[in-house]
C-alpha positions in Angstrom: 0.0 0.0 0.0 2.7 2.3 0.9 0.8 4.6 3.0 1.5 6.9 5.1 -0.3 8.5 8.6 0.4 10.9 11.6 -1.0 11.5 14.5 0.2 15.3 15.5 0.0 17.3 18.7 1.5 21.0 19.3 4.4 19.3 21.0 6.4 16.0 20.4 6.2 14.7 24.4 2.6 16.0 24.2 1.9 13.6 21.4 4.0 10.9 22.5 2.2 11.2 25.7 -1.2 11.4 24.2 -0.6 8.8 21.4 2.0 6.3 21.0 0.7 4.0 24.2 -2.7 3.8 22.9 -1.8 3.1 19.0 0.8 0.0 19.8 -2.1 -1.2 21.8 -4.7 -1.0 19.1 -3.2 -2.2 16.0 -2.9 -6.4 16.0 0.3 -7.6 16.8 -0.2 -10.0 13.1 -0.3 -6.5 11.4 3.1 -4.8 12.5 6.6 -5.1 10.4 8.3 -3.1 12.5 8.2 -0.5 15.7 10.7 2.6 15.9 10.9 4.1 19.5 13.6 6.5 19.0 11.3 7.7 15.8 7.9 7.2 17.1 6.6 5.4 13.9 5.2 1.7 13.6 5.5 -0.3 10.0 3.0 -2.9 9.1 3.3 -5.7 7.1 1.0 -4.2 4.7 3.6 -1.2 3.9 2.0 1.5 5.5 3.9 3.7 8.3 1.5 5.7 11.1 4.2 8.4 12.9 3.2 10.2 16.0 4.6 14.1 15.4 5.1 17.2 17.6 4.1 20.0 15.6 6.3 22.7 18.1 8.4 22.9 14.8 6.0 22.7 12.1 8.3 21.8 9.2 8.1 18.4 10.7 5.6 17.7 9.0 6.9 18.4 5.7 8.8 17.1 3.2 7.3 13.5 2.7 3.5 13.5 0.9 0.6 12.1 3.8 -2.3 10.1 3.1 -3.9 11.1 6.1 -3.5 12.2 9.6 -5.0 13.8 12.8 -3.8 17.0 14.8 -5.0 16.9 18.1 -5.2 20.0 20.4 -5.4 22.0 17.0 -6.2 25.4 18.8 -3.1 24.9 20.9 -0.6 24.8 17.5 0.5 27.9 15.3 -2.4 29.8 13.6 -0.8 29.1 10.0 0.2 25.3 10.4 -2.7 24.0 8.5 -2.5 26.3 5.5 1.5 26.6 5.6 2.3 23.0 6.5 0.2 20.3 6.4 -2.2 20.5 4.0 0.6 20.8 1.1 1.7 18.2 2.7 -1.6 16.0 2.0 -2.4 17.4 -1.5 -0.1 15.3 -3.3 -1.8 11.8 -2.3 -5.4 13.4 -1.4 -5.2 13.0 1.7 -7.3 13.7 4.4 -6.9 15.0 8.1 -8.8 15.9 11.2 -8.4 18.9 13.5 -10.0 18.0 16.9 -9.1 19.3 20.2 -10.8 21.8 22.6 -11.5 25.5 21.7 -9.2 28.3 23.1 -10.3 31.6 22.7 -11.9 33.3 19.1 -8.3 31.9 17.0 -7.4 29.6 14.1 -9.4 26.7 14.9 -12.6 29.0 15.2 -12.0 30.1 11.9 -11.9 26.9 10.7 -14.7 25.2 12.8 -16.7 28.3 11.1 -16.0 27.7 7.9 -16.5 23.6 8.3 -19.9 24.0 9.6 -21.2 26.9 6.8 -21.8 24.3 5.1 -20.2 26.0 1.4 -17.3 23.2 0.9 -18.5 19.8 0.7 -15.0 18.5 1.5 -15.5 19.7 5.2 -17.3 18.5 8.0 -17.9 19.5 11.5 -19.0 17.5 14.8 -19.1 18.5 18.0 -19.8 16.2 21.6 -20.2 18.3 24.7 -19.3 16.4 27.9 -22.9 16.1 28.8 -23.3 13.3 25.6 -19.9 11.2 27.3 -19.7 12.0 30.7 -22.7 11.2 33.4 -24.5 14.0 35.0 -23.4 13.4 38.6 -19.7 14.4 37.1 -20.9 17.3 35.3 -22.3 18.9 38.5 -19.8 18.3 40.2 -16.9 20.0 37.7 -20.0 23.1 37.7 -18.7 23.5 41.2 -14.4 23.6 40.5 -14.9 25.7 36.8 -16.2 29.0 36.6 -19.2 29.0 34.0 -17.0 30.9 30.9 -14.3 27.9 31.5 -17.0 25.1 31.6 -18.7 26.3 28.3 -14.9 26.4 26.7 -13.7 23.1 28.4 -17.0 21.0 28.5 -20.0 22.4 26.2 -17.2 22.7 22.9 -17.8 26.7 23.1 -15.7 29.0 21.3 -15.2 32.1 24.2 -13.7 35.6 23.3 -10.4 36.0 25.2 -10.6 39.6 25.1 -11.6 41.8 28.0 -11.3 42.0 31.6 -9.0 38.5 32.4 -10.8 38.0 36.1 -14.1 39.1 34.8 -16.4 37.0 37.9 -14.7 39.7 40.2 -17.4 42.0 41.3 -16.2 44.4 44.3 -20.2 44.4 46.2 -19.9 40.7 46.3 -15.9 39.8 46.8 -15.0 42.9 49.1 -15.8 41.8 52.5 -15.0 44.2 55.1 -15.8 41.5 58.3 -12.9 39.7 57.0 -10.8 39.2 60.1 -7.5 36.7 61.0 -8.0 33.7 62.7 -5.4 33.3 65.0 -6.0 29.2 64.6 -5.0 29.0 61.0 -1.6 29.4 59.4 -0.9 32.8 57.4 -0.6 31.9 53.2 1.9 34.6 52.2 1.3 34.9 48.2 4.5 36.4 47.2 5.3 38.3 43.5 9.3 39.9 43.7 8.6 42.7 41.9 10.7 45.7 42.8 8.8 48.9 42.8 6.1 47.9 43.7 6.4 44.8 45.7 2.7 43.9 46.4 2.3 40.6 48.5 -1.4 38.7 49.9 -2.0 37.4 53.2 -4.5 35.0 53.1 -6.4 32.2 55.4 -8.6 29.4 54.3 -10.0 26.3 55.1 -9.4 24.3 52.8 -12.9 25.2 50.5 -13.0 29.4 51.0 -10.1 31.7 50.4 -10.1 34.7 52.6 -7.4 37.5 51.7 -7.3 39.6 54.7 -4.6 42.0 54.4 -2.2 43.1 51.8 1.3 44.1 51.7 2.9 46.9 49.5 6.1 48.8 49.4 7.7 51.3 46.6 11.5 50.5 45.7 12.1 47.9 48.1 13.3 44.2 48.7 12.6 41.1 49.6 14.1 41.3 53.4 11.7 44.8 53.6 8.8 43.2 52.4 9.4 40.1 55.4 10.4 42.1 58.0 6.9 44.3 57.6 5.0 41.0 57.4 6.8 40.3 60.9 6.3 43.5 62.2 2.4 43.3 61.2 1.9 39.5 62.5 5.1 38.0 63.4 3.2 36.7 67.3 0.7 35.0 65.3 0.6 31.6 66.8 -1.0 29.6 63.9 2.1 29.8 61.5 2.8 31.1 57.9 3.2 28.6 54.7 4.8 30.5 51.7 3.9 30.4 48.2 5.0 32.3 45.0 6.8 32.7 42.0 9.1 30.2 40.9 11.8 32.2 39.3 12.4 33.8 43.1 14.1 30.1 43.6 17.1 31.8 41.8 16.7 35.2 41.2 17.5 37.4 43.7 16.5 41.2 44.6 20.4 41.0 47.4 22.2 38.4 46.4 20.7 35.3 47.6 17.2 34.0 46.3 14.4 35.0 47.3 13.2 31.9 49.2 16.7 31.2 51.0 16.3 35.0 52.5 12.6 34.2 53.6 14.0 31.1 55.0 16.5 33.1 57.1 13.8 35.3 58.2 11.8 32.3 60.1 9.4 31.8 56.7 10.4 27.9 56.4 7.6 26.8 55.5 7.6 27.0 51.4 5.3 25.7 48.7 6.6 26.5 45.5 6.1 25.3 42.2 9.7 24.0 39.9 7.5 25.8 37.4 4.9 28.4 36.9 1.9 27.8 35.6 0.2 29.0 32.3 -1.2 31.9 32.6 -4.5 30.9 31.1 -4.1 27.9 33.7 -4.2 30.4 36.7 -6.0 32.7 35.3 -9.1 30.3 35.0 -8.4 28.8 38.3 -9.2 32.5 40.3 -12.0 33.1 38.3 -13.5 30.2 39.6 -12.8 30.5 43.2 -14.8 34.1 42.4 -17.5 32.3 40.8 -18.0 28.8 39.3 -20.7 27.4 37.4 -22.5 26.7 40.5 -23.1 30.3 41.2 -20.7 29.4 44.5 -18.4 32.4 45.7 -14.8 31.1 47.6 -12.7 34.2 47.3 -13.1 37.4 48.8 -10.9 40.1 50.1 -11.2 42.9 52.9 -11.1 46.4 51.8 -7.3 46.9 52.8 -6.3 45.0 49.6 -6.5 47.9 47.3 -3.7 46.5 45.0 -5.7 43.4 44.4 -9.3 45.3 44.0 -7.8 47.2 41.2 -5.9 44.2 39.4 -9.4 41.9 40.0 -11.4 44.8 37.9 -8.6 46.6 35.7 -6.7 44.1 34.4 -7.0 43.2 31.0 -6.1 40.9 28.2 -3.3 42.4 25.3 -4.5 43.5 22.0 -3.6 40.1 20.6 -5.9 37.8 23.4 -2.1 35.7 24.1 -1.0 37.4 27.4 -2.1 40.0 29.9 -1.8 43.2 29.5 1.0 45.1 31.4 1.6 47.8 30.5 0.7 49.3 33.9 3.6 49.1 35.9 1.4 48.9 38.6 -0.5 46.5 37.9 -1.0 42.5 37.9 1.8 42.0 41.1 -1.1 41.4 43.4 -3.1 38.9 41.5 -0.2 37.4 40.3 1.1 36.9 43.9 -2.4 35.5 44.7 -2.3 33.3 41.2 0.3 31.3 42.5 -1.2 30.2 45.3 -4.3 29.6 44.0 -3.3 27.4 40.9 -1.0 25.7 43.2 -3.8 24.3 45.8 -6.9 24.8 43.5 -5.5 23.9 39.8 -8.1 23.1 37.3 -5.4 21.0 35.8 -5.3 18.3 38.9 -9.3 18.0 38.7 -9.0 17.8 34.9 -7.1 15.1 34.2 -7.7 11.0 35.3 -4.9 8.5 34.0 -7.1 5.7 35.2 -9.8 7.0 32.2 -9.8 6.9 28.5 -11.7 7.8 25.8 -11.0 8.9 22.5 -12.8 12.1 20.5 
């Protein structure tokens, strides 16, 4: 036959990962020549070759004519891989190919899910399975309560949402300012750290484990690391129940005096550290604090006390940039505060965690 298939995904250990398990399982052991770990590509007896590809490089893909192939998380890869990449690489042999994934903003793949399902080319077709057709409803409830509802209509329903505007758009100050906030003195104090310089804004926050409380806020102009501690210590340093440390990763090695950040906290008496290797997509922590300010279940589980000016204005000012990738910053003042937060909150509440589940499988 001497045919030839991929199976694509933006990045090659992403489509290893997503892949290459599955397909040796699936095709009968009678049917394969040969397998090629180092290559990702099986052989069959019958002369065709299937190769799993990451499509981080696009011109991967190139090169060789394809008689067919998927590309799986297509709204996660580069807006003009279909048109510049692979489909020259299928013309030659006819082939065909199918973009799946979940949407991600108003991009490439809605442009093509658009055109697909106009119905004005009869060589395109377009399906779509919300979770409620796959998944039972007992599960679907209970994700209403983890995703806020513009994330469970991307991530669930197949909805294509604008990623333009306000990034923590649930905030609404007459229902997440709470001015009886107050500290208990039995729980430990979450210090949400960002190391910007000027200004150095960092969150002190409680919670029980369900609802986030951010009870005070600490800010300083032109300043330092050892500054910003010794004013948390000067505010609360008797408080019996403790402080636990989270933040940015990059304060593991960069420093604002010479050491990092996190071996001066620890010299300070702030042992207690939670930190990421990595931080986490911004989308990623983005989504997770606008559903501790609202989820689909209409269920509020952040608030902050007035003090927390910093954060107020980040939770309502912020926006995304021109081009719906990143957040805007061209404030200087702005985003240190939710960011500080953000860590914390992707760290303990990450949609990512809930999201995934090795022990299931199914296939789109």
């Amino acid at each position: 036959m001497d045919s030839r298939y991929f199976a694509a995904a933006p990045t090659r250990g992403q489509a290893k990962r997503i892949f290459w398990k599955d397909l040796k399982r699936l095709i009968p052991d009678t049917w394969i020549k040969k397998i090629y770990e180092t290559d990702l590509c099986i052989t069959t007896k019958f002369g065709s070759e299937l190769w799993v590809v990451g499509l981080d490089k696009p011109q991967r893909i190139e090169g060789v004519g394809w008689d067919g192939g998927v590309l799986d998380e297509y709204a996660d890869m580069k807006g003009g891989l279909w048109a510049e990449n692979v489909r020259p690489s299928l013309s030659d042999k006819d082939g065909w190919c199918w973009l799946i994934g979940v949407p991600n903003g108003l991009n490439h793949f809605k442009e093509l899910a658009d055109y697909a399902s106009s119905g004005g080319d009869a060589d395109w077709g377009f399906y779509s399975w919300p979770s409620s057709e796959i998944l039972p409803p007992e599960e679907i409830e209970s994700v209403k309560r983890t995703l806020d509802s513009k994330t469970f209509r991307q991530e669930y329903e197949a909805s294509f949402e604008s990623a333009s505007g306000r990034v923590y758009y649930a905030y609404r100050r007459d229902t997440h300012e709470d001015a009886s906030i107050t500290l208990n003195p039995k729980l430990p104090i979450i210090l949400c750290c960002d190391f910007n310089v000027d200004p150095c804004v960092w969150e002190l926050v409680q919670s029980d484990g369900y609802l986030v409380k951010v009870f005070d806020e600490v800010a300083l102009r032109d300043t330092n690391t050892v500054e910003m501690a010794r004013e948390v210590k000067r505010r609360y340093g008797g408080h019996r129940g403790g402080f636990i440390v989270y933040g940015d990763a990059a304060g593991a090695s960069r420093s604002t005096t010479g050491k990092s950040d996190y071996v001066l906290l620890k010299e300070l008496g702030f042992k207690d550290q939670r930190i990421a290797r990595a931080n986490p997509q911004v989308k990623d922590r983005v989504n997770a604090m606008n559903t501790l300010l609202l989820n689909s279940k209409g269920e509020v589980r952040l608030t902050h006390h007035p003090v927390c000016g910093y954060l107020r204005k980040d939770l309502e000012g912020i926006t995304w940039s021109d081009s719906g990738e990143g957040i805007d910053k061209r404030d200087g003042l702005r985003t240190h505060a939710s960011d500080a937060i953000g860590y914390y909150v992707d760290k303990e509440y990450s949609l990512i965690k809930k999201r995934l589940n090795t022990s299931k499988r199914f296939y789109k």
